[in-house]
N, C-alpha and C positions, 0 to 999 in steps of 0.2 A: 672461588666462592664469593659468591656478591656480597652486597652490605646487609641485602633482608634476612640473608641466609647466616650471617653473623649474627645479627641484632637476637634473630630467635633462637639460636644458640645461646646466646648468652641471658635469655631471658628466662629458657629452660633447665641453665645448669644449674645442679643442686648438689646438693652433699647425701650420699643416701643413708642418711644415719634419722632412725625415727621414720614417719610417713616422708619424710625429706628437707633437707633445707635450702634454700634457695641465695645462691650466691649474690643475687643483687640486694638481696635482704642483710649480708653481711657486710657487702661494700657499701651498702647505702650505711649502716649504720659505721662505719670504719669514716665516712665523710662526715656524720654526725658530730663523732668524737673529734676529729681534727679541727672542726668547728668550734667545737668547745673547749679545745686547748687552746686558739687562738683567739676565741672572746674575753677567756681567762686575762691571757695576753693584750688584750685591745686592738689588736691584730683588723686590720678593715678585712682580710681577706677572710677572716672568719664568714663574713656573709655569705659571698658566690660559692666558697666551698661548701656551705652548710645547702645552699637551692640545689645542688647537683645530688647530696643525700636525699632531700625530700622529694623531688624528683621519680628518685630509686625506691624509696621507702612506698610512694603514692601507689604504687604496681603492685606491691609486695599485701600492702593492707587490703586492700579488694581482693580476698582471692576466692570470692565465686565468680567475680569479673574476669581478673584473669587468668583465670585456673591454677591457685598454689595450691601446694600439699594441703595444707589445713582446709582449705575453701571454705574461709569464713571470711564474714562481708563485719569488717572493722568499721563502718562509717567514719568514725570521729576520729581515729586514725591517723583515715586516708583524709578527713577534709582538713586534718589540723596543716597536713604536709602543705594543701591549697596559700591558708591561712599565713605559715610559713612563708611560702613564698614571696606573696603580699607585703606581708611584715620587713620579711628580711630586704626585700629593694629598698624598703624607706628606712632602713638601718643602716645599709649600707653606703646612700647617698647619703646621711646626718656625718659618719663616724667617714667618710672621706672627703666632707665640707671641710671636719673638724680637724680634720688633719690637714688638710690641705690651706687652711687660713692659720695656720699655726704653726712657723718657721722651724723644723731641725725638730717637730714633734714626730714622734713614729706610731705613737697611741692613735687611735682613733677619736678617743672619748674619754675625760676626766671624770673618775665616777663619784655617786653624791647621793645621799639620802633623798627619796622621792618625797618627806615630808609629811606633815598628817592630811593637806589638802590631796597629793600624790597617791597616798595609803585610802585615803576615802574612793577617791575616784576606782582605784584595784580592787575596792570590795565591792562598791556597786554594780559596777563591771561586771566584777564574778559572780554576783548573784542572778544579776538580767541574761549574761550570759548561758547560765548554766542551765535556767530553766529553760532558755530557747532550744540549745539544743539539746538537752535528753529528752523534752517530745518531738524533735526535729529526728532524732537518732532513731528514736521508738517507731515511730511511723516509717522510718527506712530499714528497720528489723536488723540495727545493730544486734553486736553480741557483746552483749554486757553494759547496754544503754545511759545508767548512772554513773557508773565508774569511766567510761569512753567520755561521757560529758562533759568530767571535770579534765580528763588528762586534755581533752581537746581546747579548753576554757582557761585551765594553767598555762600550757604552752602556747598562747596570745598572747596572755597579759605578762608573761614571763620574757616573750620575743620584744614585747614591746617596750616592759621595761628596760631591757638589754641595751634594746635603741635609744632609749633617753640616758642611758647611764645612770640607773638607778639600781644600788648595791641590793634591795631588797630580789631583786626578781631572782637571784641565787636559790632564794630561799622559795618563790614560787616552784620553782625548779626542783628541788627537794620533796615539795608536795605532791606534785606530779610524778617526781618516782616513785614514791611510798604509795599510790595507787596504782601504778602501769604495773609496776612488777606481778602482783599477782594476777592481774589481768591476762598479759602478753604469757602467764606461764600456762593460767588456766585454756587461752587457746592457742596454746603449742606453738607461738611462736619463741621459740625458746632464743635466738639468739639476738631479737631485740629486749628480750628479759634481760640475760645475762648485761644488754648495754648498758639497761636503763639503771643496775645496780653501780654499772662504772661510772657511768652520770654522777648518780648518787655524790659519789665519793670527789667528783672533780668538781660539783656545784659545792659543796662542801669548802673545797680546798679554795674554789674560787673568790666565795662568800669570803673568806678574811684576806684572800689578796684583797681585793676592790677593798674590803672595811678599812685594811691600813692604807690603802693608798687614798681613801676618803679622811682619813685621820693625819696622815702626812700627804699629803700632795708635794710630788717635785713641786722647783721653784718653779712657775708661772712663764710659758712661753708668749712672747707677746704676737700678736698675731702679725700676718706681714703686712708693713705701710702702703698702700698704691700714692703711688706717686702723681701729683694730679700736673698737668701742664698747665705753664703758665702765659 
């Protein structure tokens, strides 16, 4: 059996439970959550694992494109995974700078309140944001255009807080479930529902990791000397 003849095997397998569930819809989101048990963590590898989710996910949300059970066209979805992508490269190179200049640390990133200049820049964001794309959505005949907007709009500014190490984007995070869920249930994708409830609960948990470790910070690695010749 060839590669192509794998790929679309595996692009086809589903669960036949409901109109069907689609396996890469489970494993992308199983890459999701290991993501975010490792962001919780500081973890650098949180990043590439989390692009190989979005990835999987990008397939899964188009599915008049590419033919899922549901064949519904998620736009915001699928472009947040884009978006993601983008994001998480330059998270990835910040949190393995930050490790990387900083001798015997395993963290990626010291996390820190974004601040009220930090907090301004997230709201403005999210408002310019938002309106771009739910007429951007609407005109591409999402489903569920408003609600698709903000989850698309939260998880930017939440990727990107992530990357600066700022404790608030947990809480982005939070906002973003409290809207996906009834979305992803209303259009049957049910097993990125059930994720985004276990999100829920790990941006949750995450939220007061980072808060005490923003309220105690280990002691202070110093970054390593280079040595200059003389």
């Amino acid at each position: 059996m060839g590669f192509s003849e794998l790929l679309l095997g595996f692009l086809n397998a589903k669960l036949d439970i409901g109109p069907g569930i689609l396996w890469r819809e489970i494993i992308g989101n199983g890459f999701g959550l290991a993501s975010a048990i490792l962001g919780m963590q500081r973890r650098v590898a949180a990043w590439p694992i989390g692009i190989i989710g979005n990835i999987l996910l990008f397939t899964v949300f188009l599915g008049g494109v590419f033919h899922t059970p549901q064949d519904l066209d998620l736009w915001g979805q699928a472009g947040r995974q884009i978006f993601f992508f983008a994001v998480s490269v330059y998270g990835w190179v910040r949190w393995y700078g930050y490790r990387k200049s900083h001798a015997g640390e395993k963290a990626g990133v010291q996390p820190r309140w974004a601040g009220w200049r930090g907090r301004l820049q997230l709201a403005i964001a999210a408002v310019i944001l938002w309106v771009a794309f739910y007429f951007g959505l609407s005109a591409l005949g999402s489903w569920g255009p408003a609600a698709d907007a903000w989850i698309l709009t939260g998880s930017i500014l939440a990727t990107y807080g992530m990357a600066r190490g700022w404790v608030e984007f947990w809480l982005i995070w939070i906002a973003v479930d409290a809207v996906g869920v009834p979305l992803l249930l209303g259009a049957g994708f049910y097993p990125s529902a059930i994720m985004y409830v276990i999100y829920g609960g790990f941006c949750l948990a995450g939220f007061v990791a980072w808060w005490r470790l923003e309220r105690n910070p280990r002691p202070e690695v110093q970054p390593q000397q280079v040595t200059q010749a003389r």
